[in-house]
C-alpha positions in Angstrom: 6.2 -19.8 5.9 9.4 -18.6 4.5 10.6 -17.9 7.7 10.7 -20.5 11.2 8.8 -18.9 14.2 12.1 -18.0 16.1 13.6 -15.8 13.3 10.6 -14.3 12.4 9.8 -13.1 16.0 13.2 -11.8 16.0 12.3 -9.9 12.9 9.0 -8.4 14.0 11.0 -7.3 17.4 13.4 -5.9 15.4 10.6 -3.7 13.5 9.3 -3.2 16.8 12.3 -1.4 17.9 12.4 0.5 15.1 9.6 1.9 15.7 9.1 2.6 18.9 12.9 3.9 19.2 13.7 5.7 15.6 10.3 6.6 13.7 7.8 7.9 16.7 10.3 10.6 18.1 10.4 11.8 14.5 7.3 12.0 13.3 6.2 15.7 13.4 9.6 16.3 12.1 8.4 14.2 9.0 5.0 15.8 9.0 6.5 19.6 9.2 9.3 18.7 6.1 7.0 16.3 4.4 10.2 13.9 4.0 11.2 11.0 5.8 15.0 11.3 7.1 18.0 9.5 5.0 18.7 7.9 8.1 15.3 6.2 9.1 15.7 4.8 4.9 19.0 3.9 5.8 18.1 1.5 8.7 15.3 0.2 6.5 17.7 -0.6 3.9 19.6 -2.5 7.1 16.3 -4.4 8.6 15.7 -5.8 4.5 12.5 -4.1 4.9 13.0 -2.8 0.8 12.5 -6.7 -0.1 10.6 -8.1 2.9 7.8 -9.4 -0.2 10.7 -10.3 -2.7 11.9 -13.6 -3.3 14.9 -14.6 -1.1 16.4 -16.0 -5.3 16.7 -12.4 -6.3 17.9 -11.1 -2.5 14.3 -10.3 -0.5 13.1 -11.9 2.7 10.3 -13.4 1.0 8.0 -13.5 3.8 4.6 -15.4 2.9 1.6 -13.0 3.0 0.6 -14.1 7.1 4.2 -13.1 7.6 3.9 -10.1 5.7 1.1 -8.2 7.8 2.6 -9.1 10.9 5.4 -7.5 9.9 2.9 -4.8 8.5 0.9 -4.7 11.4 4.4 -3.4 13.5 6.0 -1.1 11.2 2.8 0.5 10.7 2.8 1.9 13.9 4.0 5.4 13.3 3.8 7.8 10.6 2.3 5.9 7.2 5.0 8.3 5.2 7.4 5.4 6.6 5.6 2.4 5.8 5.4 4.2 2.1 9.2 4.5 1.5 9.2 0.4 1.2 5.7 0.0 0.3 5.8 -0.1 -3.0 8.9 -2.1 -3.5 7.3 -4.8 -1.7 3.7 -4.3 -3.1 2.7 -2.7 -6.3 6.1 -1.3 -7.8 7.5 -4.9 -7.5 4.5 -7.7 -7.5 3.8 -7.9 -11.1 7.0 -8.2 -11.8 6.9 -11.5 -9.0 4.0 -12.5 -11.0 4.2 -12.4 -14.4 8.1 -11.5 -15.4 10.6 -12.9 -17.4 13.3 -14.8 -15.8 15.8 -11.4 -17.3 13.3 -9.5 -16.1 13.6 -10.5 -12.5 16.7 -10.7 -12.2 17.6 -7.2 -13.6 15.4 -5.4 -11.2 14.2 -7.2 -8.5 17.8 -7.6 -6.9 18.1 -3.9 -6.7 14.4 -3.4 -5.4 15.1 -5.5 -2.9 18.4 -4.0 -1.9 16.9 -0.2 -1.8 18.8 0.9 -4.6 16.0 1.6 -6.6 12.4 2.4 -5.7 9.4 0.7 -8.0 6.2 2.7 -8.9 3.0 1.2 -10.2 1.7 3.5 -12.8 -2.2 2.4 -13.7 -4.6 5.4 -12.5 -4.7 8.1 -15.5 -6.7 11.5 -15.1 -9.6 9.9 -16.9 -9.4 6.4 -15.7 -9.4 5.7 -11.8 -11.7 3.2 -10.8 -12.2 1.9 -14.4 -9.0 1.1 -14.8 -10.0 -0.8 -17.8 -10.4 2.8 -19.7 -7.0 3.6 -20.1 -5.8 5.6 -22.7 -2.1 5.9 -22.1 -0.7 4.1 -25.6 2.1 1.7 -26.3 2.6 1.3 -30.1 5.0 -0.4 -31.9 7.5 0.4 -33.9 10.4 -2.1 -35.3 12.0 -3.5 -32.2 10.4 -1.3 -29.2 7.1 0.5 -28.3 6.5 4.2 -28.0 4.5 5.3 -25.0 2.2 8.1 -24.9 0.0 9.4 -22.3 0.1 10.9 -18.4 -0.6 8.4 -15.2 -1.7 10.1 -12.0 -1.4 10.4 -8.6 1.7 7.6 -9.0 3.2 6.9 -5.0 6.4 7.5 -5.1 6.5 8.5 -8.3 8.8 11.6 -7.9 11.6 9.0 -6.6 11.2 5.7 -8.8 13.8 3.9 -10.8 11.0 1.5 -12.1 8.0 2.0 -13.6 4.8 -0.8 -13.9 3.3 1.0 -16.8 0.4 0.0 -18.4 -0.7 1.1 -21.5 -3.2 0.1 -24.4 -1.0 -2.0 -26.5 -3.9 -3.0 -28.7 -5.8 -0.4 -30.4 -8.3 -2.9 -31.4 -9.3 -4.8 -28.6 -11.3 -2.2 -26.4 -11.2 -2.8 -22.4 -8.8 -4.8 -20.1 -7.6 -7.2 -23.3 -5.8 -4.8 -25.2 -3.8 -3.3 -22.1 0.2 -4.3 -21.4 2.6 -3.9 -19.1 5.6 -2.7 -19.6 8.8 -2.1 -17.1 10.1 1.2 -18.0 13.4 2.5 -15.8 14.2 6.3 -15.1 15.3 8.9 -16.1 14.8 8.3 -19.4 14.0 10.5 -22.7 10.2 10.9 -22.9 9.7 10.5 -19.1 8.5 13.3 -17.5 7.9 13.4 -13.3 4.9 16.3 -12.6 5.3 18.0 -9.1 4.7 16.3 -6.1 1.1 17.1 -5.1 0.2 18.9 -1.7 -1.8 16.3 0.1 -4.6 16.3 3.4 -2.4 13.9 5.4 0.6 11.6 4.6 3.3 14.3 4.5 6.6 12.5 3.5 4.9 10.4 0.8 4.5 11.7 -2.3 3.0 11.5 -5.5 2.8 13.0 -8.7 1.8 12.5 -12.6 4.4 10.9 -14.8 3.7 12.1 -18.4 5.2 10.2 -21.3 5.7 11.8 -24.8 7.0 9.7 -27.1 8.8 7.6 -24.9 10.6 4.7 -26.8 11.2 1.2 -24.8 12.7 -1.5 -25.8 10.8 -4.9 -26.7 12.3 -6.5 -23.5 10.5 -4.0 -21.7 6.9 -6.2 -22.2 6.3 -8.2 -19.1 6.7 -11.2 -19.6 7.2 -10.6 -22.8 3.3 -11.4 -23.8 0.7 -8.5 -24.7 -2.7 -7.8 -23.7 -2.2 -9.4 -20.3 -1.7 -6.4 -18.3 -4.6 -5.6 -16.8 -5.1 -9.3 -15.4 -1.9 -9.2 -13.6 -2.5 -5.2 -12.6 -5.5 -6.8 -10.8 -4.1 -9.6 -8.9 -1.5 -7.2 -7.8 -4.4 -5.1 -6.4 -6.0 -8.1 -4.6 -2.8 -8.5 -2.9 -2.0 -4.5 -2.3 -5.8 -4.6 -0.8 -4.9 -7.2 2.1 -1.3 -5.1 2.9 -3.3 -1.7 3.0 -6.4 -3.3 5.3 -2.7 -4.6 7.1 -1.1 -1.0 7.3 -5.1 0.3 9.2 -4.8 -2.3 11.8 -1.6 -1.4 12.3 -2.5 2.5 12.7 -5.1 1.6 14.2 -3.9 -0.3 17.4 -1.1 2.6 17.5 -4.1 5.0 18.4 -6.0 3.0 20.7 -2.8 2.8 22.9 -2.7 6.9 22.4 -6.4 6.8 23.3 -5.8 4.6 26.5 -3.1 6.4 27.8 -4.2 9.9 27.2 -7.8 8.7 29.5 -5.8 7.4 31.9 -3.6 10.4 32.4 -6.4 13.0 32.0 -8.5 13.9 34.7 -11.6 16.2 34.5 -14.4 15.9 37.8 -11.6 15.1 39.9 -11.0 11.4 38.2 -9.0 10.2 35.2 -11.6 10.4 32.5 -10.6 6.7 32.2 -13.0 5.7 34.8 -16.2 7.5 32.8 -18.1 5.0 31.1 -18.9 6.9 27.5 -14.8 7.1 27.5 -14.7 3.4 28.2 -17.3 2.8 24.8 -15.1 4.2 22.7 -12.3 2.6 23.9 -13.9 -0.7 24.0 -16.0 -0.5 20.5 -12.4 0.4 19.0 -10.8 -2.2 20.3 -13.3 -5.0 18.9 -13.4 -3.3 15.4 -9.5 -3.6 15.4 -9.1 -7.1 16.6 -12.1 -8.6 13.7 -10.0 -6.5 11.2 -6.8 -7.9 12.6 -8.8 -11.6 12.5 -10.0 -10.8 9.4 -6.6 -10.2 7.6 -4.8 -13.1 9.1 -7.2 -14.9 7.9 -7.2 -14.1 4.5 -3.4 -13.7 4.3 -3.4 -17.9 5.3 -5.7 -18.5 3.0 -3.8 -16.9 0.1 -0.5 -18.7 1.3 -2.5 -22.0 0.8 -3.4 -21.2 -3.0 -6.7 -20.0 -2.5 -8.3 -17.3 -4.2 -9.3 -14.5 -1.9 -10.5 -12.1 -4.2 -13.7 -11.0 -2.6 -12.0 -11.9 1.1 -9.4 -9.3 0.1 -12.1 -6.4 -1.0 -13.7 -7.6 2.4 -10.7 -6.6 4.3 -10.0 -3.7 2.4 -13.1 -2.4 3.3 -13.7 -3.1 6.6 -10.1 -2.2 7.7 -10.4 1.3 6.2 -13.7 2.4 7.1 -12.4 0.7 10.6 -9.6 2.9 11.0 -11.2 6.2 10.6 -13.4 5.4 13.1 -10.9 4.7 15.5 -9.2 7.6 14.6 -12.6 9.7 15.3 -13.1 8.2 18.4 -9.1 8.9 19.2 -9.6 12.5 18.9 -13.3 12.6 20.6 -11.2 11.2 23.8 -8.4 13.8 23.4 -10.7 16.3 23.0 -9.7 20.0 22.5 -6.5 18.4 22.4 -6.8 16.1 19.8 -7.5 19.0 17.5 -4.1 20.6 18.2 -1.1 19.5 16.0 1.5 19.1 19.2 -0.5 16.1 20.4 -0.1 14.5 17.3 -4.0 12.9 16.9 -5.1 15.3 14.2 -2.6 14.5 12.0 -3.2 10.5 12.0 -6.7 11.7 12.1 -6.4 12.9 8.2 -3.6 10.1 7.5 -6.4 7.5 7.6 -8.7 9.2 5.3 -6.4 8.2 2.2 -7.1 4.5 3.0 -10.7 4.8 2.0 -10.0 5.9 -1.6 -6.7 4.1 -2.5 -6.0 0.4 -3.7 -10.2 1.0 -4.5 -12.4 3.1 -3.2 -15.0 1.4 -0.3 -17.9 1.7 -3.3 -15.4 -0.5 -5.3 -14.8 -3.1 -2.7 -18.9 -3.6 -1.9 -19.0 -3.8 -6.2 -16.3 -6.0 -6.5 -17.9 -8.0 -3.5 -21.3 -8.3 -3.8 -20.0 -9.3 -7.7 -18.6 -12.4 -6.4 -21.6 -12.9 -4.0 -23.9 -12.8 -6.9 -21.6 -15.0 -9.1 -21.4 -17.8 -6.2 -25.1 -17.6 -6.2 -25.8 -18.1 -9.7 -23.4 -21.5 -9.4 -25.4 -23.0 -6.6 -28.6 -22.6 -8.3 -26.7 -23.7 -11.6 
């Protein structure tokens, strides 16, 4: 814990507040503009919610990962476009630079990633190469004392605003799969750069994406991470384990938000003369989302311990992942069953959660990757035992 329990329930109240006071009243705002106000970033900035994940050496909070979704489990209780502003400085634009950087490396960027001065992208997924992330073709070749990159990543989060790039790229012409990919830090703007425009989404308005296209784009040789090749891919995937327990974090977090919307829309509406509160189909739905949200909430904490012990929680993490999204659009189906004709109108708000969720099921993994990647691990402790 990086935090004692006093300071870190002055943090999560702090969140809390934030929340409930700053980010709900301005959510269709966000939706309608599809951007998050300077001043809701600016009080981010404020709260250290840029570096929450960051060491507390290079100027983060450095929560441990239990600390981490509760904190995750708060702020996700409005519009997922906020959450996304310091997502990715916390989780994939910054981790494998945590993980597997140079002591230059970290210092250089992670001080300003933490501070908000920067934002961090991850840039893996290429228009060929989602879930096989291993099929890469984006290029890094050498030449004298840098690389030249080559290539186009897609559907990058927060891509059209990122200082910092995580790009990996196939560093090794000869070594086919995830051995011949690298990582590489790349900052922007920069000559050879190029940021697509932001793509029109379902849900998520205020988040944005976008393809990065590189064209003979020259880094420098301290640009490597950690200055070793062909290791990319390895670290890109223990980033994802870790990005996989935040996300299944970010659906409880929805989630609970629209339970409380479903309660207290039941108990205000009355059809038959009663609140439709007191009906017991109303009460099912209420009651199986409920349960689904507190195993997924059990779940994660879980999980989140066990990685803050040393553990590897690979397949606990897919597990997670999976439940927790598939969770959450339940809930969020059940949400706008109790609203009804209501929860299909924008003023109420409900709809537009209702296609928020639906991202959760597709990034970080799809829910067909998670049951691969965990029956994989099933089937590999199985083998052992009867080794």
């Amino acid at each position: 814990m990086a935090l004692d329990p006093g300071t870190l329930e002055m943090l999560l109240d702090g969140v809390r507040r934030f929340v409930e006071n700053e980010c709900v009243p301005l959510e269709r705002e966000i939706a309608e503009t599809d951007e998050v106000p300077e001043s809701l970033i600016a009080q981010m900035r404020e709260l250290g919610l840029f570096g929450f994940a960051i060491p507390q050496d290079y100027g983060g909070l450095g929560l441990g990962m239990e600390e981490e979704v509760l904190l995750v489990f708060e702020l996700s209780k409005t519009s997922p476009a906020i959450r996304s502003v310091v997502g990715t400085n916390n989780g994939i634009g910054a981790q494998a630079l945590v993980l597997a950087g140079t002591e230059a490396q970290k210092r250089r960027h992670l001080p300003r990633l933490a501070a908000g001065e920067i934002i961090g992208s991850f840039a893996l997924t290429e228009p060929e190469a989602g879930s096989d992330a291993a099929s890469l073709r984006t290029s890094a070749v050498q030449d004298g004392d840098g690389f030249v990159l080559n290539g186009t990543k897609r559907f990058i989060t927060n891509g059209p605003h990122a200082g910092l790039f995580t790009v990996f790229a196939r560093s090794e012409p000869g070594t086919p799969g995830a051995d011949g990919i690298s990582a590489f830090l790349v900052e922007a703007p920069r000559a050879g750069l190029t940021r697509g425009k932001p793509e029109r989404k379902m849900g998520q308005q205020g988040a944005h994406v976008c393809d990065i296209v590189f064209e003979n784009c020259r880094v420098d040789v301290s640009t490597l991470l950690g200055g070793i090749r062909g290791h990319g891919f390895r670290t890109a995937m223990q980033v994802i384990d870790r990005g996989r327990l935040h996300v299944a974090a970010v659906c409880v977090g929805i989630a609970e938000r629209l339970i409380a919307e479903g309660v207290r829309y039941a108990l205000e509406r009355k059809q038959f003369g009663r609140a439709i509160a007191e009906f017991q189909l109303v009460q099912a739905m209420l009651a199986d989302s409920r349960a689904e949200a507190l195993a997924a909430r059990s779940m994660v904490i879980e999980t989140a311990r066990r990685r803050d012990q040393g553990a590897p929680i690979a397949a606990e993490a897919a597990c997670c992942k999976m439940f927790a999204s598939e969770m959450v659009g339940r809930v969020a189906d059940r949400v706008v069953q109790i609203f009804g004709g209501a929860g299909y109108i924008a003023d109420y708000g409900i709809e537009r959660f209702y296609r928020d969720v639906r991202l959760f099921r597709l990034y970080e993994g799809t829910t067909q990757i998670q049951q691969l990647v965990i029956a994989r691990h099933m089937l590999q402790e199985g083998r052992a035992a009867s080794a």
